[in-house]
C-alpha positions in Angstrom: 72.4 81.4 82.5 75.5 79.7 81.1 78.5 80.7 83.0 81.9 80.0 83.0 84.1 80.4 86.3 88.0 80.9 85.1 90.8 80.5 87.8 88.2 78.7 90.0 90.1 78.7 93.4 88.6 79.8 96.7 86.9 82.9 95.2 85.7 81.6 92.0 84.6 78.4 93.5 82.6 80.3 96.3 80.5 82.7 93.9 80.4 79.7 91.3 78.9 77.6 93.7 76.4 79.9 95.2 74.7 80.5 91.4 75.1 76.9 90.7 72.8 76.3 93.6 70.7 79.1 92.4 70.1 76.7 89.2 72.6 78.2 86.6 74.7 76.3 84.7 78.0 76.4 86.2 81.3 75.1 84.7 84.5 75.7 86.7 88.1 76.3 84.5 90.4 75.1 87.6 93.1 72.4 88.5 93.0 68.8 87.8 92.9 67.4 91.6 89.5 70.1 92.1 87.9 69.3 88.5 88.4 64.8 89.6 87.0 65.9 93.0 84.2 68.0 91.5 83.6 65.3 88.6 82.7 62.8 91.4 80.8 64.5 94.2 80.1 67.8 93.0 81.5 71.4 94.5 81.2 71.3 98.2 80.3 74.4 99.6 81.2 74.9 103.2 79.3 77.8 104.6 78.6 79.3 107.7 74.8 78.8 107.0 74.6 75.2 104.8 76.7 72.4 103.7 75.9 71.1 100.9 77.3 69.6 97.4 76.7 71.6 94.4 76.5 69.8 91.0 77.9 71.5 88.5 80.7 71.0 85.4 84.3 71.1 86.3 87.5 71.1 83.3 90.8 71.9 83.1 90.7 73.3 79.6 89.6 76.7 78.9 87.8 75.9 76.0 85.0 74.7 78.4 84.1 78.9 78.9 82.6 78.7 75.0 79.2 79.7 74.5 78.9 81.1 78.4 77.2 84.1 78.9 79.3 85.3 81.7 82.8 84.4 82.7 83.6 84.6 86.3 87.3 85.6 86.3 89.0 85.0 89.3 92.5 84.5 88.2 95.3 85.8 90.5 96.7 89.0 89.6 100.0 87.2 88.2 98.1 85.3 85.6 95.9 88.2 84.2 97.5 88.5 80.9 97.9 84.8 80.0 94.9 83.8 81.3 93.3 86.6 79.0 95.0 85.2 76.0 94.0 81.7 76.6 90.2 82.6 77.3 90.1 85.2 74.4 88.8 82.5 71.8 86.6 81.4 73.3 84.5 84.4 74.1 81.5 85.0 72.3 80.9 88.7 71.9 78.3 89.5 73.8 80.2 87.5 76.9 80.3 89.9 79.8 82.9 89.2 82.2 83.2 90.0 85.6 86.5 90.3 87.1 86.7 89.3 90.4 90.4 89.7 91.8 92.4 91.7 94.4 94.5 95.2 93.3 93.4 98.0 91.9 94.1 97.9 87.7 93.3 93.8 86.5 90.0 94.9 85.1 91.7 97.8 83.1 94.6 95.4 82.4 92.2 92.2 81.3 90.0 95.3 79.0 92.9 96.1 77.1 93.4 92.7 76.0 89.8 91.3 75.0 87.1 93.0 73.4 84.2 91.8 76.1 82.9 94.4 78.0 85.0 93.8 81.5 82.9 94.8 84.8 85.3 95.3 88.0 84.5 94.2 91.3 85.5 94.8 94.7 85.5 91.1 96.8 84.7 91.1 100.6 84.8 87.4 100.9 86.7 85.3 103.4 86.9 81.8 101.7 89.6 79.2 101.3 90.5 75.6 99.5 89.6 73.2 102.3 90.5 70.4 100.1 90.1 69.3 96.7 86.4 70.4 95.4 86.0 71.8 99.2 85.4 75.4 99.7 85.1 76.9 103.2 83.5 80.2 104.1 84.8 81.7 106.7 82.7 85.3 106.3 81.0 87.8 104.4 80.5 87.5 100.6 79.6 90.6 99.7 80.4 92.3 96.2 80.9 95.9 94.8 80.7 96.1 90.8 81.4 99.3 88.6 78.0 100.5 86.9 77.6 100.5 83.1 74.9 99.4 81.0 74.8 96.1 82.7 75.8 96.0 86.3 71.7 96.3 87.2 70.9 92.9 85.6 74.4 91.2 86.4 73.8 92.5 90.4 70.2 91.3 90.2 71.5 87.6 89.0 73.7 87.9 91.8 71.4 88.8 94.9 68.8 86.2 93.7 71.5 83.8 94.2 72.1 84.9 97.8 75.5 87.3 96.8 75.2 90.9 98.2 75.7 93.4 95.4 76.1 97.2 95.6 76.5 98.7 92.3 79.1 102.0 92.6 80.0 105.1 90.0 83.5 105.2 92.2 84.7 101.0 91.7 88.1 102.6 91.4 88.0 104.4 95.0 86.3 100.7 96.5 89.1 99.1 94.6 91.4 101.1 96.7 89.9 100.9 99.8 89.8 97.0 99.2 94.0 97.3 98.5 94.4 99.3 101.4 93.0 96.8 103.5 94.9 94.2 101.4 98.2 96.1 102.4 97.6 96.2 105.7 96.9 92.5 106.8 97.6 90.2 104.0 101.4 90.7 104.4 101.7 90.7 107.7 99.2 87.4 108.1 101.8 86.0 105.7 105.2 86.8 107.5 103.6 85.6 111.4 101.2 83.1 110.1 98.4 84.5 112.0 94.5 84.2 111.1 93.6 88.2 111.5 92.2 88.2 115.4 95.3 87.2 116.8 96.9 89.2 114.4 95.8 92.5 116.0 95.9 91.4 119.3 99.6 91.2 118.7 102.0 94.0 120.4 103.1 96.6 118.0 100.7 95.5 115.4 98.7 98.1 114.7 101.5 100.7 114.8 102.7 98.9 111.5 98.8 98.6 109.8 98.7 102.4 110.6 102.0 103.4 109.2 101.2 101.2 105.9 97.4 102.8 105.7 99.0 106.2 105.7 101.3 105.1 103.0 98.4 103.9 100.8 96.3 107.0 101.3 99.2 109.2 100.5 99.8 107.4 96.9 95.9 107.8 96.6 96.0 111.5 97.4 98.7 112.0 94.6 97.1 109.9 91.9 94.0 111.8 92.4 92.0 108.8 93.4 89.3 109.4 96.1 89.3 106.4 98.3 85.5 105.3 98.7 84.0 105.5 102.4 86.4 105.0 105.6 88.7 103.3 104.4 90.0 103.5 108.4 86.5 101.6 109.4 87.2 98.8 106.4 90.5 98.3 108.1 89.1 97.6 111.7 86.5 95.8 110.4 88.2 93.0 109.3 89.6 90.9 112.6 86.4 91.6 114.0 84.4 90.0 111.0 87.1 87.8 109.3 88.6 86.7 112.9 89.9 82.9 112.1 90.5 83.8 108.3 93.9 83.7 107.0 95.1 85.8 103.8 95.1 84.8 100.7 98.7 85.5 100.6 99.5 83.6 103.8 97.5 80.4 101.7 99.6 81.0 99.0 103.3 80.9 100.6 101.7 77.5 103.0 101.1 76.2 99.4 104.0 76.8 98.4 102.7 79.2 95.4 103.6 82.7 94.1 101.6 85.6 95.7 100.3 88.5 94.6 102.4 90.7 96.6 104.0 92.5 93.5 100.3 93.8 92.9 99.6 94.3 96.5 102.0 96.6 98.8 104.0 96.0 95.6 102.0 97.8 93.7 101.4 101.0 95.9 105.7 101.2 96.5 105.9 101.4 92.7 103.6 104.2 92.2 105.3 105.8 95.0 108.6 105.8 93.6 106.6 107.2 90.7 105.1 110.2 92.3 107.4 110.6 94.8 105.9 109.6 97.5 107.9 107.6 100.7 106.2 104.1 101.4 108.7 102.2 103.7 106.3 100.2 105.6 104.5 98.9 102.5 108.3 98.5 101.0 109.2 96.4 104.2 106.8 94.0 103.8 107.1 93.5 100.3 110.7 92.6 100.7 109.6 89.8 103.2 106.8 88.6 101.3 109.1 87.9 98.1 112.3 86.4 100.6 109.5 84.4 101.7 108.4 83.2 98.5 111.7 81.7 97.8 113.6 81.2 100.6 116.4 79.0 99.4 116.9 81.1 96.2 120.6 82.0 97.1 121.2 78.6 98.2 120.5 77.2 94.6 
């Protein structure tokens, strides 16, 4: 299959890379320094199992998604709508795309702006940008996609290229378990610039991910949103199986890049001011996150 991987960063570049080596015809849509470093030597992909280059096609120009029959989009949440618009022309109709980001409405918000049938997923990947063409897996991998007409072949493509897939009727309530675990470590990884196991070890830590779990379920509750599984397990799950993994949000402030905060513990005080519902701790947090993204904003 011909497929295009769009925002081809740590996540796209991971999943990419795995049905590259599976023998589809991969082309990335990322930055210049990753397309040179992908142009020469190929995609490394640093696993915990193998380490191995991955040949495939690397551009900067999103004209290089035409004529795929899936697009990969792995854009941060930030970028959703001009991403969309660049990509749009490119799409042939019967493109699926597979949206592949943290928070809870990109797929929705990516639908309403192109006519492809959008499939959401939940991502349980740790994985970061070890250096130009260079991803490193720190854990897990597995995937959670919505079902419609067809999830069953696009999971099957996946799992024969070594991606666990469980395909769910309720990819809203995953989505939500997935933010809730989102607002409880990637903030806090970001303000102590801590991996996740020393995170938790840390005194008065887990009185904080408590109170901003609470928060999240409490939003949930008064959207009517049933939160898929234990969403209490998902949380404790992660410094035991993601222990030396950073969040994505504590890569983006070391990089000096905007986060996705807004659409993070951002995004659950907003519908709480909404529906009338107090979030303080995930309030807190975002505060920090965004004085941390541009700490010498009063000074300019």
């Amino acid at each position: 299959m011909k497929i295009a991987v769009m925002g081809a960063g740590a996540v796209g570049c991971y999943y990419g890379g795995m049905l590259a080596r599976a023998g589809h015809e991969v082309t990335l849509i990322a930055r210049p320094v990753h397309v040179a470093a992908v142009s020469r030597h190929g995609l490394l992909l640093d696993t915990l199992s193998f380490r191995e280059h991955v040949p495939l096609q690397a551009s900067t120009d999103v004209a290089a998604a035409r004529g795929a029959e899936l697009v990969l989009f792995c854009v941060k949440s930030t970028d959703t709508d001009s991403a969309a618009a660049a990509l749009r022309p490119h799409l042939a109709p019967q493109t699926q795309v597979l949206s592949l980001q943290n928070g809870v409405d990109n797929a929705e918000r990516l639908q309403a702006l192109i006519p492809q049938v959008v499939t959401p997923a939940v991502v349980y990947v740790a994985t970061e940008m070890a250096g130009p063409g260079h991803v490193k897996h720190h854990g897990r991998g597995e995937l959670v996609i919505g079902a419609s007409a067809g999830s069953g072949a696009l999971a099957q493509l996946l799992i024969d290229a070594g991606v666990p897939v469980l395909v769910s009727d309720n990819v809203v309530g995953t989505l939500w378990t997935k933010l809730i675990v989102n607002c409880a470590y990637n903030a806090l990884s970001a303000i102590t610039g801590l991996p996740y196991g020393p995170l938790v070890r840390r005194e008065g830590i887990a009185a904080v991910v408590r109170d901003v779990v609470l928060e999240c379920l409490a939003v949930a509750q008064s959207l009517g949103v049933t939160v898929q599984g234990d969403p209490w397990a998902a949380v404790d799950a992660i410094p035991r199986t993601m222990p030396t993994q950073s969040s994505s949000t504590a890569q983006d402030l070391r990089k000096g890049k905007r986060t996705e905060i807004d659409h993070l513990n951002g995004y659950v005080v907003r519908q709480g001011e909404r529906l009338g519902v107090a979030t303080p701790a995930n309030r807190l947090l975002h505060v920090l996150v965004k004085a941390l993204e541009n700490p010498a904003a009063d000074a300019a």
